[in-house]
Each structure stands twice: as structure tokens, then as C-alpha cells.
mmCIF file as gemmi writes it, N, C-alpha and C atoms, coordinates in Angstrom:
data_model
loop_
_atom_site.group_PDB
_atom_site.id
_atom_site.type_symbol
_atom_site.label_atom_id
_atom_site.label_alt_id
_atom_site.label_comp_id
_atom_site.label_asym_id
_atom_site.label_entity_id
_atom_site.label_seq_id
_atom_site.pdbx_PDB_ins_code
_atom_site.Cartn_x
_atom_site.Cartn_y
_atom_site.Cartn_z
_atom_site.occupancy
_atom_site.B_iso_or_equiv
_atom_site.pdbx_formal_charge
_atom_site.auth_seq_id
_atom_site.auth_asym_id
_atom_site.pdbx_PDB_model_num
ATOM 1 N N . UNK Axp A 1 ? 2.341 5.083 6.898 1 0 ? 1 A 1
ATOM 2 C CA . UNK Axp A 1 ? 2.205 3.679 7.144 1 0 ? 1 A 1
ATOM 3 C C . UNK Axp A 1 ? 3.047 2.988 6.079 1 0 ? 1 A 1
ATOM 4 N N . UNK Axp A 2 ? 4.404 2.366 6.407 1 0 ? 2 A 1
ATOM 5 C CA . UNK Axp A 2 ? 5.157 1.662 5.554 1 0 ? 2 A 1
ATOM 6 C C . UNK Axp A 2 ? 5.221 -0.067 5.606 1 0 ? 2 A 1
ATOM 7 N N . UNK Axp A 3 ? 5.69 -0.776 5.109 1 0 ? 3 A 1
ATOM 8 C CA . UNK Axp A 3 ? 5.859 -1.369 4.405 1 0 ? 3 A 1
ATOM 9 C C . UNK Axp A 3 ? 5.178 -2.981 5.665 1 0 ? 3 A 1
ATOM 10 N N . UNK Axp A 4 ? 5.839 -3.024 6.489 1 0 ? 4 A 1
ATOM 11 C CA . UNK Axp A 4 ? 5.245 -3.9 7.574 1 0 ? 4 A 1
ATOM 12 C C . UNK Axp A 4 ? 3.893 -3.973 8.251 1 0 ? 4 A 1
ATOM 13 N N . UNK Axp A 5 ? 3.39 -2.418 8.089 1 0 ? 5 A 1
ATOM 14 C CA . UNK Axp A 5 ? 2.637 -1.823 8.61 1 0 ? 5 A 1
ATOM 15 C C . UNK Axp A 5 ? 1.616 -2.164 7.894 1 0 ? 5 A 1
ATOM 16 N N . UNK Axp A 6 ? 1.536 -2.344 6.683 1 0 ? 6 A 1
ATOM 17 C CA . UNK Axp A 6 ? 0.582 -2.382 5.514 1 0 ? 6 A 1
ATOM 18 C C . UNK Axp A 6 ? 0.141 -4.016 5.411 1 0 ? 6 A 1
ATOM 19 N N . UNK Axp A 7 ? 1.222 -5.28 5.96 1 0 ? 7 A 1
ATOM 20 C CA . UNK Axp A 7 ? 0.928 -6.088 6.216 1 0 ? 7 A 1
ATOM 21 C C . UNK Axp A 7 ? -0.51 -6.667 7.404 1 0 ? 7 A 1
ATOM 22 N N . UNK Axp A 8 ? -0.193 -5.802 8.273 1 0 ? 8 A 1
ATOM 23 C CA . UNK Axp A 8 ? -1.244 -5.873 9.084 1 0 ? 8 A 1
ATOM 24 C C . UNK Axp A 8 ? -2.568 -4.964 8.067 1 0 ? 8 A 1
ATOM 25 N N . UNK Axp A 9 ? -2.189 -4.115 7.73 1 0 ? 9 A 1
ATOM 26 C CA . UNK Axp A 9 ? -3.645 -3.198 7.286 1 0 ? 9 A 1
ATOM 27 C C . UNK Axp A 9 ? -4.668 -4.251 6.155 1 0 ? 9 A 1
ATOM 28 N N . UNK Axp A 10 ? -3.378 -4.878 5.363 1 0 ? 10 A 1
ATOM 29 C CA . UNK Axp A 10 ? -4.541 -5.433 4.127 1 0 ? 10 A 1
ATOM 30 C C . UNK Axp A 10 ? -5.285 -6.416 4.584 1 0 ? 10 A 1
ATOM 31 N N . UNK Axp A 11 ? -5.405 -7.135 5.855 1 0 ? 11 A 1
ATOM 32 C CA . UNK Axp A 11 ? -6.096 -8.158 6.279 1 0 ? 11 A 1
ATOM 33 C C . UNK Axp A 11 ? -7.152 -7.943 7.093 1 0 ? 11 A 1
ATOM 34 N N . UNK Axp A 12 ? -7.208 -6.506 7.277 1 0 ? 12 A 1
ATOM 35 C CA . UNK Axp A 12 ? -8.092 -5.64 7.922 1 0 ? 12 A 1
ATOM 36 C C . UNK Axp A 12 ? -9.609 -5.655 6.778 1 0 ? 12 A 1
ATOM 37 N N . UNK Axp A 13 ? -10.833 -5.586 7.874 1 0 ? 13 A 1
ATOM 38 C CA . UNK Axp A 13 ? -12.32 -5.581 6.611 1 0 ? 13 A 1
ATOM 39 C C . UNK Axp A 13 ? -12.252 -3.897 6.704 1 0 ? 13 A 1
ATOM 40 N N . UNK Axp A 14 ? -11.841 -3.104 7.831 1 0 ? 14 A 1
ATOM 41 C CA . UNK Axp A 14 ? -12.299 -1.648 7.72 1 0 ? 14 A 1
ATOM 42 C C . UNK Axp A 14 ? -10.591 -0.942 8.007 1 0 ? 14 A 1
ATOM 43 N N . UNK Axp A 15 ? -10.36 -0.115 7.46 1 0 ? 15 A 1
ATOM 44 C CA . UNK Axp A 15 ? -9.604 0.525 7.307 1 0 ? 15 A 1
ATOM 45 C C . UNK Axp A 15 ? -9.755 2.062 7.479 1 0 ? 15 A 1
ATOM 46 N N . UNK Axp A 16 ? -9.193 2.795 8.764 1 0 ? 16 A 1
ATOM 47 C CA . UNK Axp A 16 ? -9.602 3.804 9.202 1 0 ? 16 A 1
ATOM 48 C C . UNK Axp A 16 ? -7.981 4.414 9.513 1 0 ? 16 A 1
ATOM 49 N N . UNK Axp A 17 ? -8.437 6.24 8.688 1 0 ? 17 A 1
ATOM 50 C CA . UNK Axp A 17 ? -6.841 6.476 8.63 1 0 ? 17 A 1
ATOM 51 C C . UNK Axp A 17 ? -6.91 7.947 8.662 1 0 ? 17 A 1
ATOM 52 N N . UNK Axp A 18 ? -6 8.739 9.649 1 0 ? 18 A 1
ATOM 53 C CA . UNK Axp A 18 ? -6.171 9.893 9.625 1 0 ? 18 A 1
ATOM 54 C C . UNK Axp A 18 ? -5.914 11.038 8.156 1 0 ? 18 A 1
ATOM 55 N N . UNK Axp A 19 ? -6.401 12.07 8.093 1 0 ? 19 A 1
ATOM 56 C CA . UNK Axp A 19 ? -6.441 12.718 6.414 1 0 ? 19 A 1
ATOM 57 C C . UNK Axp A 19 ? -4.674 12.595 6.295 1 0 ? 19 A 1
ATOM 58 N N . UNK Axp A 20 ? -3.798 12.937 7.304 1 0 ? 20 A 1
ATOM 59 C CA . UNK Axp A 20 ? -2.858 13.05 6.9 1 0 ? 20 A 1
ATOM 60 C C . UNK Axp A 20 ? -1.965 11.735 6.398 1 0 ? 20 A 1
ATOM 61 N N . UNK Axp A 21 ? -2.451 10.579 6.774 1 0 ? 21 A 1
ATOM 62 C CA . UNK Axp A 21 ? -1.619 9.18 6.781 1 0 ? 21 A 1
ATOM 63 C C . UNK Axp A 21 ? -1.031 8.811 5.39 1 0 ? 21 A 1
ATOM 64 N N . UNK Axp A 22 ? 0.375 8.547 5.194 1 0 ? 22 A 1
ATOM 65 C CA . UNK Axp A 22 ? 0.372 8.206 3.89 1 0 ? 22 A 1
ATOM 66 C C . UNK Axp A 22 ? 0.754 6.867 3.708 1 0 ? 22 A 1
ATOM 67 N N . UNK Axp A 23 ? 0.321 6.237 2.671 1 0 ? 23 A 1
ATOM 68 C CA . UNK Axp A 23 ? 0.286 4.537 2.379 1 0 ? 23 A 1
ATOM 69 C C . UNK Axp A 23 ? 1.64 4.157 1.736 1 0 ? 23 A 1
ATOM 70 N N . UNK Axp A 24 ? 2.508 3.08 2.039 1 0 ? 24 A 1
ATOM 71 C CA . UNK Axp A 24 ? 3.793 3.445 1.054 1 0 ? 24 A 1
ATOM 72 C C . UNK Axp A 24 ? 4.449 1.614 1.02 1 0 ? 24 A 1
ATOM 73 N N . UNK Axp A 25 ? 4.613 1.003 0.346 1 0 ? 25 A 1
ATOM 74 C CA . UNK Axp A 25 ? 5.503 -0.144 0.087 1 0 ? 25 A 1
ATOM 75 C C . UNK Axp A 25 ? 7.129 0.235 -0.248 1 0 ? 25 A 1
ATOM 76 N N . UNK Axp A 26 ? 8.209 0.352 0.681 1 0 ? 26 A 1
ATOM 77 C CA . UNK Axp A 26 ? 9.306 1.03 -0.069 1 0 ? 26 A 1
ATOM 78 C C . UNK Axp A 26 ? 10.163 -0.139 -0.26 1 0 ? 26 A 1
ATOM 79 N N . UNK Axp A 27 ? 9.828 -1.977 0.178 1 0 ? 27 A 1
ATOM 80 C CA . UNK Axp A 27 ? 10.605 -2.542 0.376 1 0 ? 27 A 1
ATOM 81 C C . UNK Axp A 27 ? 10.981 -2.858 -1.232 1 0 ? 27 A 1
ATOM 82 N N . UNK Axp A 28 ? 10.652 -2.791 -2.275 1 0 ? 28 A 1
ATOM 83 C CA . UNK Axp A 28 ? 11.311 -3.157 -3.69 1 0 ? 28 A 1
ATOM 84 C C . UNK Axp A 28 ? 12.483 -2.165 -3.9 1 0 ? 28 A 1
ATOM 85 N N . UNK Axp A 29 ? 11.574 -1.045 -3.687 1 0 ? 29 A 1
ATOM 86 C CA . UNK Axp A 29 ? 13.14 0.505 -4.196 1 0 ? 29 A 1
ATOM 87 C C . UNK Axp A 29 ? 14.236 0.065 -3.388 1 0 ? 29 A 1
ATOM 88 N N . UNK Axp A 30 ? 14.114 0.016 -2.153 1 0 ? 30 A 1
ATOM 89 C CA . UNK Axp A 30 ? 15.242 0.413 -1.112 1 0 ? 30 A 1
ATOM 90 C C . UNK Axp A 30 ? 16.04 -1.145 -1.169 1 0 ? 30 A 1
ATOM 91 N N . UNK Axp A 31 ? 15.297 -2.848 -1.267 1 0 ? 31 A 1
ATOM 92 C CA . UNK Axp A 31 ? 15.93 -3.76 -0.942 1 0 ? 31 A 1
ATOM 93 C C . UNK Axp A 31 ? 16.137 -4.322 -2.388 1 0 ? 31 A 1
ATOM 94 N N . UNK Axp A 32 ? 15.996 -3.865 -3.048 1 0 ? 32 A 1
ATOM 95 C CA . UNK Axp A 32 ? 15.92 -4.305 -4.956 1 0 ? 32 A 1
ATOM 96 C C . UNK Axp A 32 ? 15.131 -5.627 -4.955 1 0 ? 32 A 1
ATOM 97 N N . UNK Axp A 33 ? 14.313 -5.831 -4.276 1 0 ? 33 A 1
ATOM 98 C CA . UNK Axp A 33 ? 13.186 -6.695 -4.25 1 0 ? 33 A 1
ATOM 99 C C . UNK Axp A 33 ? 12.245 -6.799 -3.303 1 0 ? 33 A 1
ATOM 100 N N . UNK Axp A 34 ? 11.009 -7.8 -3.515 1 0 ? 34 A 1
ATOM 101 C CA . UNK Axp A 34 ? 9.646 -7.596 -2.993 1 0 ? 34 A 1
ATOM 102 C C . UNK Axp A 34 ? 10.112 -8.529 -1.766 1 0 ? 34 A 1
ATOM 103 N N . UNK Axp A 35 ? 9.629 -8.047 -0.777 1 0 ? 35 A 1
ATOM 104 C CA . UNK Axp A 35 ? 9.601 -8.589 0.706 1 0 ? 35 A 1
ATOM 105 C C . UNK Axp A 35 ? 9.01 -10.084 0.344 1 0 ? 35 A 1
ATOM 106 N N . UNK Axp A 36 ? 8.833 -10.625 1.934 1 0 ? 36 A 1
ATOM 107 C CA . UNK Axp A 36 ? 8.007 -11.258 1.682 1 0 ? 36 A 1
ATOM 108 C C . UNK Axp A 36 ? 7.162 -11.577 3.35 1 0 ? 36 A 1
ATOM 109 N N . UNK Axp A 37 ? 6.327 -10.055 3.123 1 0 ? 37 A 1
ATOM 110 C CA . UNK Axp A 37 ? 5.182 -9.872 3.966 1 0 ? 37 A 1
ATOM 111 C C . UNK Axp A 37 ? 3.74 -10.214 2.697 1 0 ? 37 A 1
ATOM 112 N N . UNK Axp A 38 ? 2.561 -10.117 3.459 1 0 ? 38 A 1
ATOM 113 C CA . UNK Axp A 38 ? 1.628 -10.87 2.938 1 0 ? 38 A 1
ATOM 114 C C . UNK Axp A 38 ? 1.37 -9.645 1.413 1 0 ? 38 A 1
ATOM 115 N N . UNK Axp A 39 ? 1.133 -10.306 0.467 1 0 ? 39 A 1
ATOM 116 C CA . UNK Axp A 39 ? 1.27 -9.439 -0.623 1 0 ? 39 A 1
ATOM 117 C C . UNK Axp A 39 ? -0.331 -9.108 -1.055 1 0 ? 39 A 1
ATOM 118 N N . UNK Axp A 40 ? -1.118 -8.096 -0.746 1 0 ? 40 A 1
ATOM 119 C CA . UNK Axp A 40 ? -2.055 -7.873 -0.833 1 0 ? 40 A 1
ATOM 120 C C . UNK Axp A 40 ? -2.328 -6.758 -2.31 1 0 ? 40 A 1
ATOM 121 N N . UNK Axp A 41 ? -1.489 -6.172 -2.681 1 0 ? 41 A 1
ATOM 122 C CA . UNK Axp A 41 ? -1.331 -4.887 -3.309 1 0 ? 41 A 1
ATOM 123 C C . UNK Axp A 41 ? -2.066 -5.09 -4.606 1 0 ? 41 A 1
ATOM 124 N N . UNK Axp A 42 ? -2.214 -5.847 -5.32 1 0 ? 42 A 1
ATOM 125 C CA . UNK Axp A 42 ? -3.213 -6.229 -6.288 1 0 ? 42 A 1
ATOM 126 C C . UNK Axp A 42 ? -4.703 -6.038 -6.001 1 0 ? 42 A 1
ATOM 127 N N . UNK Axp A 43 ? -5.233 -6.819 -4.912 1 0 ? 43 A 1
ATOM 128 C CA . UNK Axp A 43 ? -6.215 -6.873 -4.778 1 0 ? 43 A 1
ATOM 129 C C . UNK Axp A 43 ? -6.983 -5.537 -3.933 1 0 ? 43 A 1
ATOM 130 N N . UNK Axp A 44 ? -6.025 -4.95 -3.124 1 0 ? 44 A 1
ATOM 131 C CA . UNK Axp A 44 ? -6.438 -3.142 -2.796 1 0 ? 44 A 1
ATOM 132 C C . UNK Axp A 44 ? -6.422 -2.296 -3.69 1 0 ? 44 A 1
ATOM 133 N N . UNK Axp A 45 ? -5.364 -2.467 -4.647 1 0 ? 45 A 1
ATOM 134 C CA . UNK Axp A 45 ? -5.312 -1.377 -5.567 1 0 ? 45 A 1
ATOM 135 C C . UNK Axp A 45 ? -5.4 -1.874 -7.103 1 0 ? 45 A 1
ATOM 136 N N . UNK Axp A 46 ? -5.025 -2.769 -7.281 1 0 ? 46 A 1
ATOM 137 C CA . UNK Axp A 46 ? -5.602 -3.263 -8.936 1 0 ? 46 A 1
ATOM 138 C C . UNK Axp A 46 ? -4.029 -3.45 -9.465 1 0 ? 46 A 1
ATOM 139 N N . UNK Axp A 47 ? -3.575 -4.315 -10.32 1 0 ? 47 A 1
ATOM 140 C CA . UNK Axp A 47 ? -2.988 -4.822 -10.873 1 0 ? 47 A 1
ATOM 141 C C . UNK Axp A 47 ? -1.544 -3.786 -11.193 1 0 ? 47 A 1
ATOM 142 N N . UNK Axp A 48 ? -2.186 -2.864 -12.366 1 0 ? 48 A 1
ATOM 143 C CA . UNK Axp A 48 ? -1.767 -1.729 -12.717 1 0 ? 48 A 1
ATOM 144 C C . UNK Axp A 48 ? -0.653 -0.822 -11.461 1 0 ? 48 A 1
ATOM 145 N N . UNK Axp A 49 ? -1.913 -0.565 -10.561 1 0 ? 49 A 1
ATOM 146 C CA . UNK Axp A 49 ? -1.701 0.51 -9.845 1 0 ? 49 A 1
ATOM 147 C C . UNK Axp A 49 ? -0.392 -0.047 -8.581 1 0 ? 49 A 1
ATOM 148 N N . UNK Axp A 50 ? -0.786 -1.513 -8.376 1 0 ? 50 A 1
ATOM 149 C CA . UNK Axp A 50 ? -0.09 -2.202 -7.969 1 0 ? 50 A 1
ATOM 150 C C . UNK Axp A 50 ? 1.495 -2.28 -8.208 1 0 ? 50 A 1
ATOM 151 N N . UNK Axp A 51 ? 1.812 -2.751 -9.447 1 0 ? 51 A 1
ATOM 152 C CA . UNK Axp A 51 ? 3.004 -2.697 -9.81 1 0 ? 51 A 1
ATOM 153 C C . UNK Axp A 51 ? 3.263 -0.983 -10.43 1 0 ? 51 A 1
ATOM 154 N N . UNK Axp A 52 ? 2.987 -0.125 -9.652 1 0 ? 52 A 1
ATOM 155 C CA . UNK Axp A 52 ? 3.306 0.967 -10.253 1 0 ? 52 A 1
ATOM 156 C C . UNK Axp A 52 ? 3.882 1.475 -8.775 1 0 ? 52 A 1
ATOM 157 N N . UNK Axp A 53 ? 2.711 1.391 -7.405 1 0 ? 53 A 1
ATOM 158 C CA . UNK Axp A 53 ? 3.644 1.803 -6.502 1 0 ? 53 A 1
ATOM 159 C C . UNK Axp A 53 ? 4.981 0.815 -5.895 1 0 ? 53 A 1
ATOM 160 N N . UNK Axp A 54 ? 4.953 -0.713 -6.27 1 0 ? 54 A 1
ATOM 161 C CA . UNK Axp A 54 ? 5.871 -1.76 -5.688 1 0 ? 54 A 1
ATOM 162 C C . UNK Axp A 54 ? 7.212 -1.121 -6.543 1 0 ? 54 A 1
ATOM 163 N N . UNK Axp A 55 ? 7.136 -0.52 -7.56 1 0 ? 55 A 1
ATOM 164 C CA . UNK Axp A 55 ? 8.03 -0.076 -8.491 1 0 ? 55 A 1
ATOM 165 C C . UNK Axp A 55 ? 9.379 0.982 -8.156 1 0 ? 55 A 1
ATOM 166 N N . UNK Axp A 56 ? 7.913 2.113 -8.109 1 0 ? 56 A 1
ATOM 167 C CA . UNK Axp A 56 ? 8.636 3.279 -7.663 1 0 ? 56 A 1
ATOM 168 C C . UNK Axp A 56 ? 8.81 3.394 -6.407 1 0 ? 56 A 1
ATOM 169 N N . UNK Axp A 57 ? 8.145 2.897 -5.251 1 0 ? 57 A 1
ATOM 170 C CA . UNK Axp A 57 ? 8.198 3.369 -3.881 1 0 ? 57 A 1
ATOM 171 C C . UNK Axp A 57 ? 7.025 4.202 -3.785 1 0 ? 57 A 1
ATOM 172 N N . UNK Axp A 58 ? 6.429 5.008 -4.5 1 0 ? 58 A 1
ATOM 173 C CA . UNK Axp A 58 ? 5.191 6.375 -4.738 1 0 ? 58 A 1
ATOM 174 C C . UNK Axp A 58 ? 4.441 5.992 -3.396 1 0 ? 58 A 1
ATOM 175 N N . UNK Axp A 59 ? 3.891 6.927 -2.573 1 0 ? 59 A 1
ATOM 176 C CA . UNK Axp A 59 ? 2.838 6.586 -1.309 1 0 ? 59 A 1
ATOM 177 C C . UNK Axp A 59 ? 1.736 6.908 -2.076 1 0 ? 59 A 1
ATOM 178 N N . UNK Axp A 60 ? 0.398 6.749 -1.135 1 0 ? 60 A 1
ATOM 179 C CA . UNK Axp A 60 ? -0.716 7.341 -1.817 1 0 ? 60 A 1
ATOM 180 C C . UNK Axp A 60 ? -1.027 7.81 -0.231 1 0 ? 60 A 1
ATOM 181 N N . UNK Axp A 61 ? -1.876 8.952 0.115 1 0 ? 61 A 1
ATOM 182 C CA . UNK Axp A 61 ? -2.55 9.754 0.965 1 0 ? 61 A 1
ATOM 183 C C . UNK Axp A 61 ? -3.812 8.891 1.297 1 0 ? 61 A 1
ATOM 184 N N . UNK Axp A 62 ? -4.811 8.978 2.372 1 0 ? 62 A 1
ATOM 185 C CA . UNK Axp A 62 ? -5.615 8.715 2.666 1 0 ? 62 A 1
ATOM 186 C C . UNK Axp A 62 ? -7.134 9.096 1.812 1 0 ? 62 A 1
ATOM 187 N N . UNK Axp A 63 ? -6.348 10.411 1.504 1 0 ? 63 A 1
ATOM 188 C CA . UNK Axp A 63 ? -7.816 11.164 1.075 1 0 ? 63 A 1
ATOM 189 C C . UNK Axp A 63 ? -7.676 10.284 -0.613 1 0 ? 63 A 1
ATOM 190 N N . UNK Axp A 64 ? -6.534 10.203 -1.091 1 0 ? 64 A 1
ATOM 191 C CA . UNK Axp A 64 ? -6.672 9.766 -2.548 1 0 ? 64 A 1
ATOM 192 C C . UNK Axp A 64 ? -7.025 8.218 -2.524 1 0 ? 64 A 1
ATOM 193 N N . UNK Axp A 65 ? -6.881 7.322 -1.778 1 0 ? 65 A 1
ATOM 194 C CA . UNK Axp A 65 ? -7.16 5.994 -1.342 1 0 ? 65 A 1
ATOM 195 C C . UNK Axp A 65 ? -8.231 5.872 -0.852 1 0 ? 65 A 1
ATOM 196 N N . UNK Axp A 66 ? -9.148 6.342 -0.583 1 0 ? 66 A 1
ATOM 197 C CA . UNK Axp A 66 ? -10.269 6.373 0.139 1 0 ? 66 A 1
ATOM 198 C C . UNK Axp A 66 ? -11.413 6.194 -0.7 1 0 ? 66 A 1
ATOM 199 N N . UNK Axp A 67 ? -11.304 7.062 -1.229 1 0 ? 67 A 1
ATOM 200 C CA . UNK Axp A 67 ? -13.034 7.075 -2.979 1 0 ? 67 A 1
ATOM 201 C C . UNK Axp A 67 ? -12.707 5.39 -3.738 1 0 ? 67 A 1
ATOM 202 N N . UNK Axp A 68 ? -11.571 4.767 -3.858 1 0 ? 68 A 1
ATOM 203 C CA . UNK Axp A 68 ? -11.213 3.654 -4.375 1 0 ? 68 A 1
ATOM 204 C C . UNK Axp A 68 ? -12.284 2.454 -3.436 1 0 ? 68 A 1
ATOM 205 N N . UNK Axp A 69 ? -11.507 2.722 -2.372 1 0 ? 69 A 1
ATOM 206 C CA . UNK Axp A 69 ? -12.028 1.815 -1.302 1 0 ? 69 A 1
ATOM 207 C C . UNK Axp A 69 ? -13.745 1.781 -1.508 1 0 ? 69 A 1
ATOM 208 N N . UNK Axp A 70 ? -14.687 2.838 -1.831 1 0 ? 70 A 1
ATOM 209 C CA . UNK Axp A 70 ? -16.101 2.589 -1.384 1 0 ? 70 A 1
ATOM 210 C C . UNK Axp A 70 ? -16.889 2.372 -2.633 1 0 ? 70 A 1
């Protein structure tokens, strides 16, 4: 699930994702800057973790995103 895709997901209350799905923002690496789809990435993943995947591009897996979420 990339970068457009994730626009629709963060506005979502339940979030349901197969074990294999991987989560990914690539629009900073690939366009040398932040889109401008709805910017949720702070508030799903925390500040930190946030500007760490907008950075690198890094995905995260379902199974590792999941224990966060509950």
C-alpha cells in the first residue's frame, strides 16, 4: 500500500490488512519532497517514527504496525 493509497487508509477508524501488506510513503525519496495528499503520518505513527519513514522511503509490514495500532 503506497503512497496515495495511504491517503485513503489514514481517514479510515478500522484498518484491516492482509499479514503480507506492506505500508510505504515513497513520495519524499523518489519526488525530493512531501506530496501533498492528506498528511496523517504523525498522528499513526508518532513524530519520530514519522519523519523517519517520510525520509527514507522504509515500509513497515502489517504484522509490525499492528501491536502499535491497539
Amino acid at each position: 500500500m503506497f503512497s496515495a493509497a495511504l491517503m485513503l487508509t489514514w481517514a479510515c477508524d478500522l484498518i484491516v490488512a492482509a499479514e503480507g501488506t506492506q505500508f510505504a510513503d515513497v513520495v519524499a525519496t523518489r519526488l525530493g519532497m512531501c506530496g501533498v495528499e492528506y498528511f496523517g503520518h504523525p498522528w499513526e505513527f508518532g513524530p519520530r517514527k514519522a519523519k523517519e519513514l517520510l525520509l527514507t522511503g522504509d515500509s513497515l509490514d502489517a504484522r509490525t504496525h499492528a501491536p502499535s495500532a491497539w
